[in-house]
SEBA-364447 format. One record per atom (N, C-alpha, C): z negated, x, y negated. Coordinates in pm, whole numbers, padded with zeros to 5 digits, always signed. Example, Ala and Ser with C-alpha at 12.3 -4.5 7.8 and 13.67 -1.06 7.14 Angstrom:
BEGIN
-00780+01319+00569;-00780+01230+00450;-00780+01320+00330;-00708+01285+00225;-00714+01367+00106;-00787+01290-00003;
***
This chain:
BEGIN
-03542+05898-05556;-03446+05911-05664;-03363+06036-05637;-03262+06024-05659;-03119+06140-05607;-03161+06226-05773;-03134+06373-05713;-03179+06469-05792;-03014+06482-05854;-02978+06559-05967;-02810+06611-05991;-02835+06755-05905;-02743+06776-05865;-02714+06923-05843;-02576+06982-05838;-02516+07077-05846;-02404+07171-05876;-02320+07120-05698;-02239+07056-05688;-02187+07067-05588;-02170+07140-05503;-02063+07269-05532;-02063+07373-05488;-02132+07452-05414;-02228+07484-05490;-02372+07531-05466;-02521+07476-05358;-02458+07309-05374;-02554+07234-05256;-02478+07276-05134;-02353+07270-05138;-02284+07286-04968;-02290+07443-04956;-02264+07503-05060;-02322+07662-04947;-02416+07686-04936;-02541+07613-04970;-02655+07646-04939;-02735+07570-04809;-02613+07465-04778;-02694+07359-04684;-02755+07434-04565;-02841+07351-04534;-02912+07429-04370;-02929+07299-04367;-02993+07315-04166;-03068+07198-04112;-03154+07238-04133;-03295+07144-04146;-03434+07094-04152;-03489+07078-04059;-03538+07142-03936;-03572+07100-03814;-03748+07043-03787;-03811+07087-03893;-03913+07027-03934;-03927+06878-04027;-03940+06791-04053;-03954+06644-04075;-04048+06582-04092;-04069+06524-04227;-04211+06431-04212;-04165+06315-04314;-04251+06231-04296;-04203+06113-04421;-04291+06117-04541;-04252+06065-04588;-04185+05944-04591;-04012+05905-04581;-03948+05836-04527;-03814+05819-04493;-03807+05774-04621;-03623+05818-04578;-03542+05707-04678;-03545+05525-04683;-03558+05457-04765;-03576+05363-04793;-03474+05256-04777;-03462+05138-04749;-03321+05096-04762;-03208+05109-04844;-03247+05082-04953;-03108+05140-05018;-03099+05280-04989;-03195+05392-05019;-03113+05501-04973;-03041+05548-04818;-03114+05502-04736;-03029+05463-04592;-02852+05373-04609;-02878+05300-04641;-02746+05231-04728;-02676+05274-04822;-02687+05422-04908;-02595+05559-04994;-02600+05611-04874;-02663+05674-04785;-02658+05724-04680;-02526+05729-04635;-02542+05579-04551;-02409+05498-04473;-02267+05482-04562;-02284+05462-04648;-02174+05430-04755;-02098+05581-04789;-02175+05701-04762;-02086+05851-04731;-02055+05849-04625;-02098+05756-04521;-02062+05814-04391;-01947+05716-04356;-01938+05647-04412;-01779+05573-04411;-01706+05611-04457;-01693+05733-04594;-01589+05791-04647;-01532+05902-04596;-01609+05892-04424;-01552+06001-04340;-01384+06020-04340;-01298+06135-04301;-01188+06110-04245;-01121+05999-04172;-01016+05947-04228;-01027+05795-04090;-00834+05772-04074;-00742+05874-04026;-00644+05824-03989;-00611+05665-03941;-00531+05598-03959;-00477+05461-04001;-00623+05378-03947;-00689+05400-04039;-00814+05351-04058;-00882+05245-03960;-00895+05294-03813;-00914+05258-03725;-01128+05272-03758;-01176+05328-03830;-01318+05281-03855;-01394+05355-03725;-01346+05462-03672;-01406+05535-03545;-01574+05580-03491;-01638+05524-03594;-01732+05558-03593;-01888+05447-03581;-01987+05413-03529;-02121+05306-03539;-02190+05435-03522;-02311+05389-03640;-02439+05388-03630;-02569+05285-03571;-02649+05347-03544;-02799+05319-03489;-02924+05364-03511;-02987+05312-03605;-03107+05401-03672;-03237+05316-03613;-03317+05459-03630;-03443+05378-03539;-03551+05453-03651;-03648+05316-03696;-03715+05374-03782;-03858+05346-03759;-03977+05350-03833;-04072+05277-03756;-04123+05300-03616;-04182+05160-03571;-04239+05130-03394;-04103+05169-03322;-04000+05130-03388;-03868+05139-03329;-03858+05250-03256;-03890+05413-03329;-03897+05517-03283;-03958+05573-03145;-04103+05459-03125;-04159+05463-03002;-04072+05427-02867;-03998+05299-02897;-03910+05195-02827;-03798+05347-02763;-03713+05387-02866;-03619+05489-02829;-03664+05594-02765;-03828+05600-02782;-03847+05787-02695;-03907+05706-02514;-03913+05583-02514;-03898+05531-02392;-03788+05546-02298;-03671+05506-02370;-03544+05553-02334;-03518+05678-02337;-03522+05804-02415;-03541+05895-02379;-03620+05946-02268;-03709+05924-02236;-03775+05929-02117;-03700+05902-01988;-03678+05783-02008;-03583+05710-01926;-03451+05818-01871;-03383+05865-01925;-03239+05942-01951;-03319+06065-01904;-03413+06116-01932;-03457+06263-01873;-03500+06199-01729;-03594+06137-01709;-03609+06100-01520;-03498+06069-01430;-03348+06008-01514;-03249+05996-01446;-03139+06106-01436;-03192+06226-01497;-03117+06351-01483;-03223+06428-01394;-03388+06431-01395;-03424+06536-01310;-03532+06431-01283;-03556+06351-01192;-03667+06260-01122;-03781+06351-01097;-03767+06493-01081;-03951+06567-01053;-03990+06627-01206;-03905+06563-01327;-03940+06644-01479;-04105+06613-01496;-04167+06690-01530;-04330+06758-01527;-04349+06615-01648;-04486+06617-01671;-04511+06539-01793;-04478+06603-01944;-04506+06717-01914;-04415+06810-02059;-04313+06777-02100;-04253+06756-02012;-04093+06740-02022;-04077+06601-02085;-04176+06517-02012;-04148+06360-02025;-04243+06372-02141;-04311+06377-02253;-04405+06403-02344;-04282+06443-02461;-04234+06522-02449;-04099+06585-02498;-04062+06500-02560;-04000+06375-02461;-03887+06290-02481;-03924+06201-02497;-04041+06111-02479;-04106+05997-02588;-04109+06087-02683;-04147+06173-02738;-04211+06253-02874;-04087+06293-02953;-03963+06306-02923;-03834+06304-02955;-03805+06248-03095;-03811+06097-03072;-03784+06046-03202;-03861+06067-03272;-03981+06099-03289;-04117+06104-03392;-04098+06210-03460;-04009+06259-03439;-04001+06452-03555;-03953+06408-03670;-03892+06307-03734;-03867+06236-03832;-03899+06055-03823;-03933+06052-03983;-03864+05929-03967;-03799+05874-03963;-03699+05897-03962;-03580+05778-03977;-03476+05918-03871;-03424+05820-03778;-03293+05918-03654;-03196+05813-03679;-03063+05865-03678;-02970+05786-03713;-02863+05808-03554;-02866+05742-03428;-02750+05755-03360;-02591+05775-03442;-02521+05813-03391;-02408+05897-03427;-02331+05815-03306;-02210+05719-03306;-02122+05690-03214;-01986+05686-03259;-01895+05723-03144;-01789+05779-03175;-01727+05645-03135;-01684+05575-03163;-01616+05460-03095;-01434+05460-03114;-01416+05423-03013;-01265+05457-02966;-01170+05312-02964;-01060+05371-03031;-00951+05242-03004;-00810+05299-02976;-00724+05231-02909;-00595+05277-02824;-00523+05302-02932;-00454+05420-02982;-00335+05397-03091;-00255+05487-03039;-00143+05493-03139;-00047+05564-03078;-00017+05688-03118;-00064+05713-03245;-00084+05792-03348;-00211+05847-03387;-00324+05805-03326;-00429+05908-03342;-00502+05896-03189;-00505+05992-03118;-00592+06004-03009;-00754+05974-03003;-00779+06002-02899;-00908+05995-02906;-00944+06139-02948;-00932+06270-02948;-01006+06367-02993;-01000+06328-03140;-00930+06309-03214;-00871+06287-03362;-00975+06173-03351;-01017+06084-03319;-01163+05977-03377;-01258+06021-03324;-01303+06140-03230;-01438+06195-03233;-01460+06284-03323;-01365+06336-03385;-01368+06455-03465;-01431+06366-03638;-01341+06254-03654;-01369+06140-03759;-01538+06090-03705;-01532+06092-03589;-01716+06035-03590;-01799+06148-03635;-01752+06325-03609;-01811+06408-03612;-01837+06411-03763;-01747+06356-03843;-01748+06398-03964;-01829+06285-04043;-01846+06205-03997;-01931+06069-04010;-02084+06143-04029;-02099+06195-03881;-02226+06284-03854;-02301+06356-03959;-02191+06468-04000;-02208+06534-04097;-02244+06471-04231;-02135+06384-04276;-02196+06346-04407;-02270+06254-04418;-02300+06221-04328;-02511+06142-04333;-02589+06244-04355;-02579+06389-04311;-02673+06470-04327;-02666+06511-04503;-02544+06552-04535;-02508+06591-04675;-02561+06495-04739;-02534+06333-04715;-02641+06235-04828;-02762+06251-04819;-02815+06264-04695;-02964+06295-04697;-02996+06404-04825;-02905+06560-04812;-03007+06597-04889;-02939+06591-05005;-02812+06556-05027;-02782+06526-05206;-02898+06412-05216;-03013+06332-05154;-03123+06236-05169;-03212+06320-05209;-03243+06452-05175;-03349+06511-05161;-03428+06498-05015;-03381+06478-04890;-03465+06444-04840;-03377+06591-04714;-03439+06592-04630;-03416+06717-04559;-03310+06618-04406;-03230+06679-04341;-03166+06653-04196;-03129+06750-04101;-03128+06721-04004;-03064+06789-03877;-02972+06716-03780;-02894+06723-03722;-02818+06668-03626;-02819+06781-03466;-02847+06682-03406;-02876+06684-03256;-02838+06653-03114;-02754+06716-03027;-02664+06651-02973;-02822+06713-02812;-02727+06764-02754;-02795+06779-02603;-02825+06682-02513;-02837+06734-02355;-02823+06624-02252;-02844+06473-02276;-02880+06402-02394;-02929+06295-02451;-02790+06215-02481;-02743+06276-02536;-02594+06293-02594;-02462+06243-02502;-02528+06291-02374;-02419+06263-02286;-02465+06173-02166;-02526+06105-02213;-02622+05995-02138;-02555+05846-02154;-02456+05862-02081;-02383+05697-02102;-02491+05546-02085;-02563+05577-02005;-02661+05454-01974;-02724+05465-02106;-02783+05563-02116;-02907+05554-02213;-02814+05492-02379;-02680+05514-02394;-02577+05450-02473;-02560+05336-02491;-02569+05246-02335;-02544+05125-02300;-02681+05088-02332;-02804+05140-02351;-02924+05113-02362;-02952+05057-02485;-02872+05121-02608;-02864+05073-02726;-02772+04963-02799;-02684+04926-02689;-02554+04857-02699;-02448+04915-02735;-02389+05040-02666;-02313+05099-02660;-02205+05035-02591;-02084+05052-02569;-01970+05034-02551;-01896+05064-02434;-01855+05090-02296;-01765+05123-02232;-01636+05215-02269;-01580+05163-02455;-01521+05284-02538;-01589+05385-02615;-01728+05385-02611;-01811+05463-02672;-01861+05617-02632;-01878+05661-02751;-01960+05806-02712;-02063+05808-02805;-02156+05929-02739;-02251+05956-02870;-02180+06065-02922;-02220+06106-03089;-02176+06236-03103;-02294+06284-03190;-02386+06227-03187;-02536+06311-03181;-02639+06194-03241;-02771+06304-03239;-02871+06237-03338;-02870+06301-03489;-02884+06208-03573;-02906+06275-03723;-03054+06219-03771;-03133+06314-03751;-03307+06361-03775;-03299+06347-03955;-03380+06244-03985;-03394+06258-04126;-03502+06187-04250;-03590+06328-04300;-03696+06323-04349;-03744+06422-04460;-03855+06382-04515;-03911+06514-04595;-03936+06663-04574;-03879+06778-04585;-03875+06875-04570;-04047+06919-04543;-04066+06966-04397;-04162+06987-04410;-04214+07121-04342;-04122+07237-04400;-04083+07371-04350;-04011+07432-04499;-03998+07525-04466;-03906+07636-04571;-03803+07638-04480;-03681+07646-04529;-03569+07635-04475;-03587+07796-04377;-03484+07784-04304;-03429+07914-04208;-03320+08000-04293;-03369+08118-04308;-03284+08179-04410;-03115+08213-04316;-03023+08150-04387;-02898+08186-04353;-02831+08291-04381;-02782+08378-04311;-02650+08491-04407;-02567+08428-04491;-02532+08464-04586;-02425+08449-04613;-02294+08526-04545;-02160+08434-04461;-02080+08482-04428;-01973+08552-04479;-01892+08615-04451;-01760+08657-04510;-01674+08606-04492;-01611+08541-04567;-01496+08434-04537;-01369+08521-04503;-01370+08625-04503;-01264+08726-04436;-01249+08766-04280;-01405+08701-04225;-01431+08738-04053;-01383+08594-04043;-01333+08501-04132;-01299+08332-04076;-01170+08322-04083;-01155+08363-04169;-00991+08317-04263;-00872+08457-04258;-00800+08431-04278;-00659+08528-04279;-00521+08430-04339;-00447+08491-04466;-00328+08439-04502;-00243+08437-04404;-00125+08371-04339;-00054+08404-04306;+00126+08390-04379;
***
């Protein structure tokens, strides 16, 4: 059940969750999830963005492929390494692939629809925790693994633009500074 909270106040306080346990989100809440992550940015509404969630046994299936994608970047990786990357998806339940998917226009490039997938990214994490439930997003060598893309039924126009990790908070958050919006910003 979605808690109320002060808007404002949830986004300056957001952090990632890098710790994770379940119970996951449920279908419908996976489905509020998705339904923010379509109200991403979307210049002449070209829809730049697929998801891929792996929940469940599923999770086992994907840290195969992960595996997979680490032996085809370093063939002598130790069993640590490969332990790693089956064990990958299991830090939550529920991982949501992040794809940037691309179409020819004339008027929005391709950086302008990765930036719209990026923002896709993001507000899966923001529904997660306006859910109550904790996220992280995750990019690294995984990320840039075109096979391991095509592995999921990825695209030839496709990118990843991360993993989004998402579960029950099962850590105290990482205490953030608060910044000065004066070391960011300047009138001109």
């Amino acid at each position: 059940m979605a808690t109320v909270f002060n808007g404002l106040s949830f986004l300056q306080q957001r952090n990632s969750m890098p710790k994770l346990t379940g119970p996951g989100p449920d279908a419908d809440e996976l489905e509020q999830m998705l339904l923010c992550a379509l109200r991403s940015p979307d210049h002449a509404r070209l829809r730049p963005w697929r998801f891929v969630s792996f929940q469940g046994q599923r999770r086992h299936a994907f840290g195969e492929l992960l595996r997979d994608s680490l032996l085809r970047r370093d063939p002598e990786a130790d069993q640590t390494a490969q332990d790693r990357a089956l064990n990958a998806p299991l830090r939550a339940p529920l991982l949501i692939a992040v794809i940037a998917s691309f179409t020819e226009h004339p008027k929005v490039p391709a950086w302008e629809q990765r930036m719209s997938a990026g923002c896709a990214a993001f507000s899966l994490t923001l529904a997660a925790e306006a859910l109550d439930y904790g996220a992280i997003w995750r990019t690294g060598a995984f990320a840039e693994d075109s096979q391991l893309l095509r592995d999921i039924g990825g695209a030839d126009n496709e990118e990843f633009v991360g993993f989004v990790y998402i579960g029950r908070r099962d850590c105290q958050p990482k205490p953030v500074p608060t910044l000065a919006t004066d070391d960011f910003h300047r009138a001109w």
